[in-house]
Every structure is written in structure tokens, then in C-alpha cells.
C-alpha positions as CSV (number, residue, x, y, z in Angstrom):
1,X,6.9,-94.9,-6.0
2,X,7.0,-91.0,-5.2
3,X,9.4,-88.7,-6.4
4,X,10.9,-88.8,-2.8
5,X,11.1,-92.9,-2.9
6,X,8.6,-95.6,-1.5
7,X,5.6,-94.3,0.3
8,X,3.1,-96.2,2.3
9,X,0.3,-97.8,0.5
10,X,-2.7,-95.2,0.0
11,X,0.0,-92.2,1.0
12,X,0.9,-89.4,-1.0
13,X,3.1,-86.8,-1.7
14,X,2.1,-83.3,-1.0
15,X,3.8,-79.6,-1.6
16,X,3.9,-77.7,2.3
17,X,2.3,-75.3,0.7
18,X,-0.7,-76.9,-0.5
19,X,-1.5,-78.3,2.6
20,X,-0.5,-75.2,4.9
21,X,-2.6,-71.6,5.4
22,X,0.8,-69.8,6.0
23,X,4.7,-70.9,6.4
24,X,6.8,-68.3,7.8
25,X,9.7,-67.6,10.4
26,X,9.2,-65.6,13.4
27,X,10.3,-62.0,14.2
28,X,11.9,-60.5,17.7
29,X,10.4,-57.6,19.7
30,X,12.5,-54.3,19.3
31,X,15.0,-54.5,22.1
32,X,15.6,-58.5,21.4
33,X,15.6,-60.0,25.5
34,X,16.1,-56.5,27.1
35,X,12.2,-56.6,26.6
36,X,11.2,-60.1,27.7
37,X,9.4,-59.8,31.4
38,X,10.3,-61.7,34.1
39,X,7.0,-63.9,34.7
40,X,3.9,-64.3,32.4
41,X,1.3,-61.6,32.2
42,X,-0.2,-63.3,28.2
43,X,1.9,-63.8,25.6
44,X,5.0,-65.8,25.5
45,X,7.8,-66.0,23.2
46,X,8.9,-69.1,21.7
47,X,12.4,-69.3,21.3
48,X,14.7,-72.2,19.6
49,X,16.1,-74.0,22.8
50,X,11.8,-75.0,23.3
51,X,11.7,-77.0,20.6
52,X,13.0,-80.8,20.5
53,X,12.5,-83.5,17.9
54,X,8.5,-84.5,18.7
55,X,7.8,-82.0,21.9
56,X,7.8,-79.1,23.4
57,X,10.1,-77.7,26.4
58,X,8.7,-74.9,28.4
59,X,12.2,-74.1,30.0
60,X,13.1,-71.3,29.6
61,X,10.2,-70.1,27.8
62,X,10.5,-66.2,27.2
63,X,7.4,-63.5,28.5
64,X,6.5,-60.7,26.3
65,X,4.2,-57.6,27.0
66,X,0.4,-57.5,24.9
67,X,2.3,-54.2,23.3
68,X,5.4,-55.9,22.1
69,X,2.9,-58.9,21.0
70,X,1.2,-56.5,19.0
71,X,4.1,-55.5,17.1
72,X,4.4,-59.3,16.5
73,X,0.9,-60.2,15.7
74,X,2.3,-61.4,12.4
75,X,4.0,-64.5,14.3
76,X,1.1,-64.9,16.2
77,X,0.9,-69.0,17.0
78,X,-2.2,-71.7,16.9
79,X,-2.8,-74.4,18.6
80,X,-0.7,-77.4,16.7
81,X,0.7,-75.2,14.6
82,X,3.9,-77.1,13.4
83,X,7.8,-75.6,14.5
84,X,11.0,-76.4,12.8
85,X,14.3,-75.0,13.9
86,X,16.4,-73.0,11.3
87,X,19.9,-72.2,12.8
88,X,22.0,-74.3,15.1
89,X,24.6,-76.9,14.9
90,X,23.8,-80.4,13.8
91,X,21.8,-81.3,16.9
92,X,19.7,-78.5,16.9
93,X,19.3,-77.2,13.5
94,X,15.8,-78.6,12.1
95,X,14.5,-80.0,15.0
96,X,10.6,-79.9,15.1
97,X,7.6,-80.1,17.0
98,X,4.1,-79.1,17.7
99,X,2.7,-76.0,19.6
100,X,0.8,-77.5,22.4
101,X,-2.3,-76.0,24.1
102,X,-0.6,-74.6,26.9
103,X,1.9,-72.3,26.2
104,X,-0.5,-70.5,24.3
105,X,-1.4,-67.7,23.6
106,X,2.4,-67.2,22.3
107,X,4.8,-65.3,19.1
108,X,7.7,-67.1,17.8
109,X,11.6,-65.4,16.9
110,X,13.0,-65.5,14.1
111,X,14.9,-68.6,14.3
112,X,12.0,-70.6,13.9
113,X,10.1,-71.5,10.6
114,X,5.8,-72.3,11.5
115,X,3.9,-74.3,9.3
116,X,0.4,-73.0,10.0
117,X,-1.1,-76.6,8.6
118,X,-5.4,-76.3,6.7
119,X,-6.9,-78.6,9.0
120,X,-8.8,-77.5,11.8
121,X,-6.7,-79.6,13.9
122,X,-8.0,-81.3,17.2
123,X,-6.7,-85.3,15.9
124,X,-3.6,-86.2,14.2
125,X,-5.6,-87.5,11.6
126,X,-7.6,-84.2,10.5
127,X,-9.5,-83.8,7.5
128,X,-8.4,-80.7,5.5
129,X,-10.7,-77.6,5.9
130,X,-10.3,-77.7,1.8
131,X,-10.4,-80.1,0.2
132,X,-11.3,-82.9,3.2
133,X,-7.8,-84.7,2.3
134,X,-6.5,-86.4,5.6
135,X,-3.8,-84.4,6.4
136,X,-1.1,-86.2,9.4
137,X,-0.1,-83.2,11.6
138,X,2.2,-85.7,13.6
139,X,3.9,-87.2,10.3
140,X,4.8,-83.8,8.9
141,X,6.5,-82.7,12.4
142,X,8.5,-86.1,11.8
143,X,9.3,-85.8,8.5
144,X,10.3,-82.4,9.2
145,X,12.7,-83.4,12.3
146,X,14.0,-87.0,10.3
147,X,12.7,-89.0,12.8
């Protein structure tokens, strides 16, 4: 028995941030969407209405110049690092997904929380660049959306 209730033999209970290089929300470009450009030249912007419980949704993905990118290199996503919605009503708030491959390279606003996770991650099941733990990149997006 965990302090959250039953877990699956052989699982355990971990703090985020042992298990994560960086958690953080995202920031907006100065000038919030007078900025955004109207097709991709690089970076995109990765906005709240992309992410859904367990995937990704490329409409209405937002385009942002290298410069403004720059400004945001802070927010600067990687490839399955995990999203999790913080505003919205009670369908959208906490949703959560993983950044796939192809709308990289990307930033993300502010209304979004990444969880940058310490596995070099190319498998759900990833050892932990750390301590070699197994650490479950597709579990922690569900837990994080309720699913």
C-alpha cells in the first residue's frame, strides 16, 4: 500500500521532481498572438487547445519567429517531454499529453505546465539517466490526465 492507495506489484511511488530534470509553465512572446506568423518558418508555439488527454492536436498550432523563440528559450520543448493543461473548465483543465517528434522544434505558453522527465526517452519504458530506475513516460501522462 502507497501513501496514494494500492499500487501495482513491483510499482512505486515517486516525487515529479525526482524523476524530472525541470517542471515548469510556459511563457508568451511579447505582443501575445499579434506576433504569431502565419505559416512555419521553425519554431512553433504550443498552446492549450493542442493538448487532449493521451495526444497531441496540431490544429491550430501557433508559428513563432527564431527571435521571439529566443526570448523563450527557457520553454524551449524535447522530444516526449510531458504537457499538462493548467486553466480551463472541467474538460480542459489538466488534460495531458506527450510532445511528439513532429511539431518540434517548439516553446510552450504559459498555460501549460512541462514535465521535462530524466530518461533519455526513445521507449515508454526508459531507464533513468540517474539512477537506471524504469521510469513510465506514458503512465505519468495518464496519471497526470486521470485516465
Amino acid at each position: 500500500m502507497s501513501p496514494l492507495g494500492p499500487t501495482p506489484k513491483g510499482w512505486g511511488v515517486v516525487r515529479l521532481q525526482d524523476i524530472t530534470r525541470k517542471i515548469g509553465s510556459g511563457a508568451t512572446p511579447r505582443g501575445g498572438d499579434s506576433v504569431y506568423l502565419r505559416s512555419r518558418q521553425r519554431f512553433a508555439l504550443i498552446r492549450s487547445q493542442n493538448v487532449f488527454d493521451r495526444r497531441f492536436d496540431e490544429t491550430g498550432l501557433a508559428y513563432i519567429s527564431d527571435s521571439d523563440a529566443a526570448q523563450l528559450r527557457g520553454v524551449t520543448l524535447q522530444l516526449n517531454d510531458v504537457l499538462l493543461n493548467i486553466t480551463g473548465d472541467g474538460i480542459t483543465f489538466a488534460r495531458s499529453c506527450i510532445v511528439p517528434e513532429s511539431v518540434l522544434p517548439a516553446c510552450v505558453n504559459h498555460k501549460l505546465v512541462t514535465q521535462n522527465c530524466l530518461a533519455c526517452v526513445t521507449h515508454w519504458h526508459t531507464p533513468c539517466v540517474e539512477c537506471g530506475d524504469t521510469v513510465m513516460i506514458e503512465v505519468l501522462a495518464r496519471v497526470l490526465c486521470r485516465c
